[in-house]
C-alpha positions in Angstrom: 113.2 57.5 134.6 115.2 60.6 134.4 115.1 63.9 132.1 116.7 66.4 130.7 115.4 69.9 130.0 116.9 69.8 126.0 115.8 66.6 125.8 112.0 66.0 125.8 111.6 62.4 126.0 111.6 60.5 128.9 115.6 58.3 129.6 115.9 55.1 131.7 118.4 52.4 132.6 118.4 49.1 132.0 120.9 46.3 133.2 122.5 45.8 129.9 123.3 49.9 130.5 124.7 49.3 134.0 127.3 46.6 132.5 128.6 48.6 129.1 129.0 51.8 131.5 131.3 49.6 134.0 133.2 47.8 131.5 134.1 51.0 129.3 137.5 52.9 129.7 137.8 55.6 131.2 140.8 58.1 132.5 139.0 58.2 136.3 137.4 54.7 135.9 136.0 54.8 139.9 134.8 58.0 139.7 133.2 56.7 136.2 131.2 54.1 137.8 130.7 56.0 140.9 128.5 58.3 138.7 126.0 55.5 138.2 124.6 56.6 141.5 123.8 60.0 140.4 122.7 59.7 136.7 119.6 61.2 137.0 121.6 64.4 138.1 124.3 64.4 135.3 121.3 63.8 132.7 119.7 66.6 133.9 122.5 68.9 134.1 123.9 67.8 130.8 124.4 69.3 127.9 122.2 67.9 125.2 124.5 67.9 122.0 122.5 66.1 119.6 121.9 63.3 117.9 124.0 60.6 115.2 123.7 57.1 113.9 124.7 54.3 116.5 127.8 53.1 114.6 127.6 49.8 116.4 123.5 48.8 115.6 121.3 50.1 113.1 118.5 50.1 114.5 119.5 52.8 116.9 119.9 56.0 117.0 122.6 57.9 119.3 121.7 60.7 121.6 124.6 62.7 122.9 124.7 64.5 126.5 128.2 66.2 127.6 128.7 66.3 131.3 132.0 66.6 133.9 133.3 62.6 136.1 135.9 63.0 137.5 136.8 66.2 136.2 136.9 65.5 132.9 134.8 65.9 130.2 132.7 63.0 129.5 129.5 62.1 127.2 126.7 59.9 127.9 125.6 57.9 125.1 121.6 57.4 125.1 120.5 55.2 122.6 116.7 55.6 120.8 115.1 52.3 119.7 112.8 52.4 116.4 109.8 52.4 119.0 111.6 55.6 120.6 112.5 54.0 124.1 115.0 56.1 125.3 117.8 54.4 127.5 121.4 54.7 128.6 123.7 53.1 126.8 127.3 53.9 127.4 129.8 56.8 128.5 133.0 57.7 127.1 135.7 60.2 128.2 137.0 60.2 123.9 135.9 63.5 122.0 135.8 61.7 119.2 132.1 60.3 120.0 131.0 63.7 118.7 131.9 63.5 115.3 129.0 63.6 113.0 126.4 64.7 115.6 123.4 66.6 114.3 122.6 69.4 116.4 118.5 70.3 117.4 
C-alpha cells in the first residue's frame, strides 16, 4: 500500500495497473516504466491535485497526483471505486489530464 500526505486514503497496485502504466505513451517511455519500481516514493512525494470524473468508466472517480519521470512532468492517475478502493491506474506525460479537476 502506499500514501500520500494530501491524500488520506490508503493507494495500491493491482496487475491490471502494472499493464495500463507500461502500455501508455510516454516522451521517456523507459524511464516511465522504470518508475514502477519506486511508486510508493513518487506517490508520496506527489503533488495531490485533486479529483475529476474517470472519462473512460463511470463508476470511477479520478484522483490526480503530479510528479517528475524522466524529467518531465508527469501525473499519476488513481482511480476510486464506488466502495472507495483506491488504486493506480495509469500515468500520462499530457497536461491535458488536468482539465476539469476539482481541487480539495
Amino acid at each position: 500500500m502506499f500514501g500520500n500526505p494530501k491524500f488520506k486514503k490508503p493507494i495500491v497496485i493491482k496487475n491490471k495497473g502494472i499493464k495500463e502504466w507500461i502500455d501508455q505513451p510516454f516522451a521517456q517511455y523507459m524511464a516511465k516504466n522504470e518508475a514502477l519500481l519506486i511508486i510508493g516514493d513518487l506517490i508520496a512525494n506527489a503533488l495531490y491535485l485533486g479529483w475529476k470524473k474517470d472519462i473512460h468508466n463511470e463508476k470511477y472517480v479520478a484522483h490526480i497526483f503530479e510528479t517528475c519521470i524522466g524529467g518531465y512532468v508527469a501525473w499519476i492517475i488513481v482511480r476510486e471505486s464506488y466502495n472507495r478502493e483506491c488504486f493506480i491506474h495509469s500515468v500520462t506525460d499530457l497536461e491535458a489530464i488536468k482539465k476539469g479537476i476539482h481541487p480539495l
